[in-house]
C-alpha atoms as one frame of an Amber mdcrd trajectory, in Angstrom:
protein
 108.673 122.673 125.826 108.553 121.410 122.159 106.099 118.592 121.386 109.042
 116.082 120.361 110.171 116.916 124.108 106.749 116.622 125.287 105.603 113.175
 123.804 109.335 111.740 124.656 108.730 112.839 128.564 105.629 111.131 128.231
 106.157 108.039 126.542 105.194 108.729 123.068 106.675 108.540 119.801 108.780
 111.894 119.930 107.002 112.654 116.699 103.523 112.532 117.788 101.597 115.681
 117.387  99.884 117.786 119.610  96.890 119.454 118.806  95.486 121.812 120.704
  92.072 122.916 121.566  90.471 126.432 121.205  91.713 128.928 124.077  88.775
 129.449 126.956  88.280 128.864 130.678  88.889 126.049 132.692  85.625 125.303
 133.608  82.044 126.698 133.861  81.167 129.272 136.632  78.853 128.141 138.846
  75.087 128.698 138.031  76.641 128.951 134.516  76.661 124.984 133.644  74.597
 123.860 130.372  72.544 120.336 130.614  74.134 118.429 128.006  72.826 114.694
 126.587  75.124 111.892 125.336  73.294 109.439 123.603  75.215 106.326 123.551
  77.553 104.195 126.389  80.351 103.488 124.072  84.272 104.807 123.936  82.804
 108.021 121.913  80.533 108.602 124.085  82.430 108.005 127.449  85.083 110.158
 126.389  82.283 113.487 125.398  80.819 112.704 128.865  84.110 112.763 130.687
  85.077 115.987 129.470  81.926 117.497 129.400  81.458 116.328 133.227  85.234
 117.715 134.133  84.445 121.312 133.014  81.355 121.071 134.631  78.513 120.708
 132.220  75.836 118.670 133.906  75.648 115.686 131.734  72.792 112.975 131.036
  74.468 109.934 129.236  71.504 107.269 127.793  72.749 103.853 126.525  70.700
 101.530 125.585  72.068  98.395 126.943  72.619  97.460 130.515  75.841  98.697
 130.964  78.542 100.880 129.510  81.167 100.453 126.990  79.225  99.560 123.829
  80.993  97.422 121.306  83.565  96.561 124.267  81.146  95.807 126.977  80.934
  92.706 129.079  77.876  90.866 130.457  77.979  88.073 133.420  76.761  84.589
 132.528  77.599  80.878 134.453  79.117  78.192 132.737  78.026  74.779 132.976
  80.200  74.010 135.517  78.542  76.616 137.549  81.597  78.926 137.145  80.334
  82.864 136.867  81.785  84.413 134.198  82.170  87.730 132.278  81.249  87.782
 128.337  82.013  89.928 125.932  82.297  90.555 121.736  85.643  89.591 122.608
  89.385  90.895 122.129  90.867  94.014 121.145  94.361  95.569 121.179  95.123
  98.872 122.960  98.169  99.979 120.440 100.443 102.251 121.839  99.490 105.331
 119.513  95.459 105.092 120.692  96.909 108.431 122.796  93.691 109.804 123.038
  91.704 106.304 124.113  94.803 106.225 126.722  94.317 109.227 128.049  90.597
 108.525 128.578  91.563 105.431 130.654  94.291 107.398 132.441  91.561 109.155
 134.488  90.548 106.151 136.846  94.064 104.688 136.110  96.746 107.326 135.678
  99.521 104.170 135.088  97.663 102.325 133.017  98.417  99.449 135.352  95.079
  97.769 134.584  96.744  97.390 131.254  99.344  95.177 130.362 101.583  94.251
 127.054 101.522  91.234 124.476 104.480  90.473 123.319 103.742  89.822 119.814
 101.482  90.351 117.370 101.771  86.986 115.247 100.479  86.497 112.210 100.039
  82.601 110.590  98.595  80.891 107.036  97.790  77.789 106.847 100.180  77.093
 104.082 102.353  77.177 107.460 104.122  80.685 107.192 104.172  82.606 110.522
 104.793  86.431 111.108 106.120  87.894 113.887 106.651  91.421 114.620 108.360
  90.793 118.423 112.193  91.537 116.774 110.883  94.256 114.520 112.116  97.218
 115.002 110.076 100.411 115.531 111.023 103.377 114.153 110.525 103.865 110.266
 112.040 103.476 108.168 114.068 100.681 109.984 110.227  98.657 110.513 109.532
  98.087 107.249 113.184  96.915 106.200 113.364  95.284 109.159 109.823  93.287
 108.314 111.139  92.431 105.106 114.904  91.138 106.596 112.875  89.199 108.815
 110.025  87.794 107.270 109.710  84.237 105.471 106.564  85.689 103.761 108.350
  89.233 102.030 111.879  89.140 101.155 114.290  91.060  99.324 112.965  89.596
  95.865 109.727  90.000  96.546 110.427  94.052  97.236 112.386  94.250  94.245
 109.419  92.740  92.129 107.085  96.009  93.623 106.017  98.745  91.383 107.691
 100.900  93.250 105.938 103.987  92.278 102.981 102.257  92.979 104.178 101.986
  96.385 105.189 105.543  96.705 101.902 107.002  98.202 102.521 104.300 101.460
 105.510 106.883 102.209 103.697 110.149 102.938  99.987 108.999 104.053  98.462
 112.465 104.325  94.369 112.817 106.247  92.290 113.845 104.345  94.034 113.976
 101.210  94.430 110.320 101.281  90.803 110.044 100.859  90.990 112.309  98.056
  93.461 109.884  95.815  92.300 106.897  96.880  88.808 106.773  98.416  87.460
 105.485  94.929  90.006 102.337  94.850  89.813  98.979  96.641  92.167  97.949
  99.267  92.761  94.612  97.172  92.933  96.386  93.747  95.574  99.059  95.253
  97.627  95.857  96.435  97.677  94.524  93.169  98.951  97.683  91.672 101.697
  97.495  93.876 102.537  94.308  92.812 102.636  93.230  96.830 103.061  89.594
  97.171 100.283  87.538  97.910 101.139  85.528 100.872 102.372  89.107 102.327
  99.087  89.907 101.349  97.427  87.595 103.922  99.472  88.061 106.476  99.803
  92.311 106.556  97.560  93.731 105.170  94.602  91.633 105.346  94.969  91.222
 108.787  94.437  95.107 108.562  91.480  95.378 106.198  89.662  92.918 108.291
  90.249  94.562 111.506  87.115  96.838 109.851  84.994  93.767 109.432  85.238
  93.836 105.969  86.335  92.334 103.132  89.241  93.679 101.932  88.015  93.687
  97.975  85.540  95.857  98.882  87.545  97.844 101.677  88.520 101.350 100.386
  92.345 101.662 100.322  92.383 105.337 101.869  91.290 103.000 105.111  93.763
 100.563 104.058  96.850 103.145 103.448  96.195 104.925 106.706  96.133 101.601
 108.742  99.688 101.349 107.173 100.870 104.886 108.100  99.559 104.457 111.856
 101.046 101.623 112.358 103.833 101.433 110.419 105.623 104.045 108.408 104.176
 107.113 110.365 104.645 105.292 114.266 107.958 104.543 115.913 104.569 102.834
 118.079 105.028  99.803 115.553 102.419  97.284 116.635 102.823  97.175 119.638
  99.894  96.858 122.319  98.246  96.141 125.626  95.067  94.313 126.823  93.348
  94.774 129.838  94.395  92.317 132.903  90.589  91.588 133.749  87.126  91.752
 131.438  86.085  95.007 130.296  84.155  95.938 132.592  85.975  95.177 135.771
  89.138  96.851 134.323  87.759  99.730 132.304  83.808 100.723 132.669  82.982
 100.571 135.804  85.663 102.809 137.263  84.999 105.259 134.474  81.219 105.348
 135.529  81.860 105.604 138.779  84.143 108.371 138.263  81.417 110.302 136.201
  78.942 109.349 138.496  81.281 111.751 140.919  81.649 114.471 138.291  77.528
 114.591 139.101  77.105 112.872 136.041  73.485 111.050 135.109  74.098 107.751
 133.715  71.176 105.900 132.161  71.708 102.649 131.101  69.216 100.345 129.465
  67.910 103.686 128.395  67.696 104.031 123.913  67.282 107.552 123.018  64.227
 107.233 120.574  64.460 111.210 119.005  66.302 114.169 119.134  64.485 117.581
 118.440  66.280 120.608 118.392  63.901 123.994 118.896  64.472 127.427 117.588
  65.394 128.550 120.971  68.790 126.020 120.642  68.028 123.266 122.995  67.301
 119.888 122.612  64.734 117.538 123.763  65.864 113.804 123.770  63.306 111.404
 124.029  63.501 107.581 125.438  60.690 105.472 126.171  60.209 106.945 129.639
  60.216 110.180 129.395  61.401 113.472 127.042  64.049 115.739 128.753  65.379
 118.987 127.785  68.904 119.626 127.147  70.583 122.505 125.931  72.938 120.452
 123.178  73.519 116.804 122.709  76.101 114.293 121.497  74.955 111.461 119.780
  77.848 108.589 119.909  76.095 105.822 117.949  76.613 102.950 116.164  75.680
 103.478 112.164  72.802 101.365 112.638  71.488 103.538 115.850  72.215 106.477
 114.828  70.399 105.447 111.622  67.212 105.102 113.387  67.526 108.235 115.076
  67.593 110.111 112.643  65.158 108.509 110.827  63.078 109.269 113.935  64.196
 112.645 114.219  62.416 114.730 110.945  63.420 118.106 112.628  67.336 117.131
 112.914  69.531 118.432 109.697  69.138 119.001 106.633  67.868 117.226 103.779
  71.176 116.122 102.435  72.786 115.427 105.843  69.799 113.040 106.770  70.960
 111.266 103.249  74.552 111.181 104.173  73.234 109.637 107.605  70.747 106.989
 106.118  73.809 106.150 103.336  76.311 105.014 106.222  77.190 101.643 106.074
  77.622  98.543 107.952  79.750  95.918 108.076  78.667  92.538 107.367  78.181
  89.832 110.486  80.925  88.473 112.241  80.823  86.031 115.140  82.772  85.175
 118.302  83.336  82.296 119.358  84.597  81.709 123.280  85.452  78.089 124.238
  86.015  77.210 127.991  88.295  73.568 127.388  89.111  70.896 129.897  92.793
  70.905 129.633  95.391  73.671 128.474  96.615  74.688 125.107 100.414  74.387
 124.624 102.361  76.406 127.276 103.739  78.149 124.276 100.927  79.718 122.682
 101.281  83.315 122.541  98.041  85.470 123.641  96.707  86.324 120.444  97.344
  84.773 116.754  96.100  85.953 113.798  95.376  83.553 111.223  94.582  83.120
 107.158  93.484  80.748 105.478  91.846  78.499 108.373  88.558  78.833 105.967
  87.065  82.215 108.194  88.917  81.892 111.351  90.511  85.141 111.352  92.395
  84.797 114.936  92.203  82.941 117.734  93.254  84.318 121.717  93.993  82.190
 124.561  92.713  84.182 127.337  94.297  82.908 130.705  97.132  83.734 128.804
  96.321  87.451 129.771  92.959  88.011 131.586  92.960  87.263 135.090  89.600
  86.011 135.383  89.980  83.156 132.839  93.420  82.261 134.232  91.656  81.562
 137.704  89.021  79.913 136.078  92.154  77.993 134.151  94.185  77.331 137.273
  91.134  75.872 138.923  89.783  73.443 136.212  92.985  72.343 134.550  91.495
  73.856 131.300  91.698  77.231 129.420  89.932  79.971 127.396  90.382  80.087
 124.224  88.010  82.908 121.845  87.460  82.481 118.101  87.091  85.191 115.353
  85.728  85.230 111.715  84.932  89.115 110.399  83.010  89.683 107.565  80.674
  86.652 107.265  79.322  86.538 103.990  76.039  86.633 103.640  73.473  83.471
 103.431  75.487  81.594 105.657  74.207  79.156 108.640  75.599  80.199 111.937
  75.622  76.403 113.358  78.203  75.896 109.636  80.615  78.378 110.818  80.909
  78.414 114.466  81.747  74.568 113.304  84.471  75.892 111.129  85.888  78.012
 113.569  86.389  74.975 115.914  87.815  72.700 112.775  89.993  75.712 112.169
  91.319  75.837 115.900  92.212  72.183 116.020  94.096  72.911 112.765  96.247
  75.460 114.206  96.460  73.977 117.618  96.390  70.673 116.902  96.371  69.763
 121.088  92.943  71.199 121.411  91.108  68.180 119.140  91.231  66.118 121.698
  89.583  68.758 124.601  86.144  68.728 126.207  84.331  72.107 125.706  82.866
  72.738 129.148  81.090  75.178 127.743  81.232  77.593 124.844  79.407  81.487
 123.461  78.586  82.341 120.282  77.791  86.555 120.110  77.391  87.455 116.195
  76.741  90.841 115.851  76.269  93.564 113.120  76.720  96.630 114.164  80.511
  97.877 113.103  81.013 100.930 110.407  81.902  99.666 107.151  84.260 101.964
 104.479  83.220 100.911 101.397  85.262 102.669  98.332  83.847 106.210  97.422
  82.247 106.311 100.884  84.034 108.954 102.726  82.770 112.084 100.684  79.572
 111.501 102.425  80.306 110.624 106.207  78.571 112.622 108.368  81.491 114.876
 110.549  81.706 115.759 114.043  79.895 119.237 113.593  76.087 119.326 112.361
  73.260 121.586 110.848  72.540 122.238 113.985  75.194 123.870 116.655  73.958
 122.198 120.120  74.100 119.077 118.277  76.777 116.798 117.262  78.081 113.700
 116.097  80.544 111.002 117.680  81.885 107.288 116.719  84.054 105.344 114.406
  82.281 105.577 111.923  82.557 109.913 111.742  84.970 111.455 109.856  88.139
 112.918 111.184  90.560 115.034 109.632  93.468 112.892 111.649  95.457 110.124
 111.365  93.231 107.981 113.549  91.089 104.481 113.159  89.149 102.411 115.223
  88.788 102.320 119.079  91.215 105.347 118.553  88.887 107.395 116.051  86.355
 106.811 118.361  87.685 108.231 121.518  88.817 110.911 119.375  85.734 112.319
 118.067  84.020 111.902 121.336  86.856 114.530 122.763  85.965 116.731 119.781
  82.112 116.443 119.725  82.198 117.300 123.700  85.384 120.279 122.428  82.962
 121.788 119.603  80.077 122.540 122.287  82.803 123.617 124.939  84.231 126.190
 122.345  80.349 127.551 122.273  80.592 128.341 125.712  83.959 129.918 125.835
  85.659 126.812 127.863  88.039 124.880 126.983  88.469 121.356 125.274  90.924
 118.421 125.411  94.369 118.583 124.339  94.667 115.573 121.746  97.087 113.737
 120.360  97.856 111.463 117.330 100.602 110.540 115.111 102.484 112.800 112.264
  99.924 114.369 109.468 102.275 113.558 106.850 104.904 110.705 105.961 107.453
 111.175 109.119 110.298 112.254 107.771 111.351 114.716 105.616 113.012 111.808
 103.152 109.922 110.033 103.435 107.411 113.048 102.443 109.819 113.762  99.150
 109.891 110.308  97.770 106.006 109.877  98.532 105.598 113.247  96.667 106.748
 112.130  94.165 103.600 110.219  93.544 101.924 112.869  93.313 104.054 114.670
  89.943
């Protein structure tokens, strides 16, 4: 059966491509299964452990926090009202071509019923423009015409204004040659060149940039032009996308741990992995803070910041220049969540997620009983609702009382109803720990394969030759990190999946070429 056929049966974009792993066996023999670590709780590192457990390596996953599913985790807390509630760093969007991140979930919930869709993806300034991408339609090239038809931000003047040569390189976004044009340009300068309007600016593309945690002016536009091509000129997926029906963990960690737990794996949370010392015989000793374990290879799914320290902490792992490319990865600047539990409910017609510019930081704002079944009981009960706040890329200096107070001014701006609410009770979680993609960055990220065979690297923030970002990238190169110690052994890895390579169609790849002459 071709792919096309393939993805269509499935679901997919019929243009989605498969890529298969190396040819081996199904599974280990038994008496023949490797010890293998994975440091680090995350998506990365949930998807190396899965497959690792399912062809029978013995696996030991350490995470340093209480429980699994790093930058997506959840924690319990009560409310004020004495309510117990789940917390977490707040919402994300499972698009439609994360195939790889789906297919991870699709082992505890082959339906993906624990999912479910958003009907929009709305985007508002506070000039008073608003978005929507709920009558777009999906396939390019019709998306992007049919943005610009429908739009009160881009119309047909403002694409005729374009440098449209400029524009050219959006048709055919090609990994990694995309970081070879335009690594060393900003995502706000490449904009510019284009000659793409500014309030289009704000409500596309920045939206996009920021979804990194960074600002977009210092953003490289290689990031910027492949966020583009995966979810718009290289997807028939559009923007479309699912959340999960109840907090994080309740819908998507626990039953994966449990199910690795049955695969025999070993899963050590509130365990840090402290070093990693690979010996002349292969293996690996990982040490925590209890105890130093041997392993015969290791995947180490970190943050930037973690994975950092470990190698900092490491002097026997990699080379000299590979411990530089490590220590030079970057991260993004603060950003804050803000979740608000109100006394009364925000307009019945507020969709589940807005994104916003101009609200001086407030980047979006979700109303979660809109979606999560645990805030709408806590909703239905009170009278109130749940409403979360984001601002990315916090600049530096600033006093976190000053903008979780902006945030709220912000929210009363662009749901006026809410002024008048009682917070029962609010959270404020600012973290730094994302990836940041600074221009000229990518010739030095660290890739999935190492100096050292039994040891490799997983994340976001690791390159990958594919069309992938995000949550997306990060379930990828977990798959591949687990695949590249599995093709050692002679057994197989994970069939992936990800959108085209190249500009979609074959009109598409000949006027982006010619960007290129």
């Amino acid at each position: 059966m071709s792919a096309a056929r393939q993805a269509a049966r499935r679901g997919r974009d019929r243009r989605a491509e498969i890529i298969m792993p190396p040819p081996g066996r199904d599974r280990f023999a038994p008496g023949d299964t490797p010890r293998v670590a994975v440091a680090g709780g995350g998506i990365a590192g949930l998807a190396a452990a899965v497959l690792l457990a399912e062809r029978g390596a013995r696996v030991t996953l350490y995470e340093r926090e209480e429980a699994l599913g790093g930058r997506l985790a959840g924690w319990r807390t009560r409310l004020a009202d004495g309510s117990p509630v789940t917390m977490s760093r707040g919402f994300h969007a499972f698009f439609r071509q994360y195939y790889n991140l789906r297919g991870l979930l699709r082992r505890t919930d082959p339906g993906l019923d624990r999912l479910r869709p958003l009907p929009d993806y709305p985007l508002r300034h506070s000039g008073g423009l608003t978005d929507s991408f709920a009558r777009v339609p999906r396939t390019p090239p019709l998306s992007a015409l049919g943005f610009v038809a429908l739009s009160p931000t881009f119309g047909w003047r403002d694409l005729a204004r374009m440098d449209a040569r400029a524009a050219l390189p959006l048709l055919d976004v090609r990994v990694p040659e995309v970081y070879e044009r335009f690594d060393g340009v900003g995502a706000t300068a490449f904009l510019e060149r284009v000659r793409f309007p500014e309030a289009a600016h704000h409500l596309a593309f920045e939206v996009f940039s920021r979804s990194f945690f960074a600002d977009p002016r210092e953003l490289s536009a290689a990031e910027l032009l492949l966020m583009f091509h995966i979810y718009f000129l290289g997807s028939a997926e559009g923007l479309l996308f699912d959340v999960p029906d109840e907090p994080y963990p309740q819908a998507l960690w626990d039953p994966l741990g449990d199910y690795l737990r049955r695969l025999g794996a070993d899963l050590r949370t509130g365990t840090p992995v402290r070093e990693v010392r690979p010996g002349a015989d292969g293996r690996v000793r990982v040490r925590t803070d209890a105890a130093e374990d041997l392993h015969d290879a290791a995947v180490l799914a970190l943050d930037p910041g973690a994975l950092r320290t470990v190698v900092a902490a490491s002097p026997d792992l990699g080379t000299p220049q590979w411990r530089d490319d490590v220590a030079a990865l970057s991260t993004a600047p603060p950003f804050l969540v803000s979740r608000l539990w109100l006394d009364r409910p925000v307009r019945a017609d507020r969709p589940g997620f807005l994104g916003t510019s101009g609200y001086d930081g407030l980047d979006n704002v979700s109303v979660l009983d809109r979606y999560e079944g645990e805030a709408a009981r806590w909703a239905a009960r009170t009278g109130g609702s749940v409403v979360e706040l984001h601002a990315y890329a916090v600049p530096a200096g600033e006093e976190p009382k000053e903008v979780q107070d902006r945030l709220l001014d912000g929210l009363r701006r662009v749901y006026p109803e809410t002024r008048d609410a009682r917070i029962v009770d609010a959270r404020h979680e600012w973290r730094a720990d994302c990836p940041f993609f600074p221009v000229g960055s990518h010739g030095r990220r660290p890739a999935v394969r190492t100096p050292h065979p039994g040891v490799v690297l997983a994340g976001d923030a690791i390159r990958c030759d594919l069309p992938v970002a995000l949550m997306e990238r990060a379930a990828t190169t977990g798959f591949l990190a687990a695949g590249a110690l599995l093709a050692r052994w002679g057994v197989r890895g994970q069939v992936l999946w990800t959108v085209p390579r190249s500009g979609r169609s074959a009109a598409l790849r000949a006027l982006g070429g010619l960007a290129r002459r």
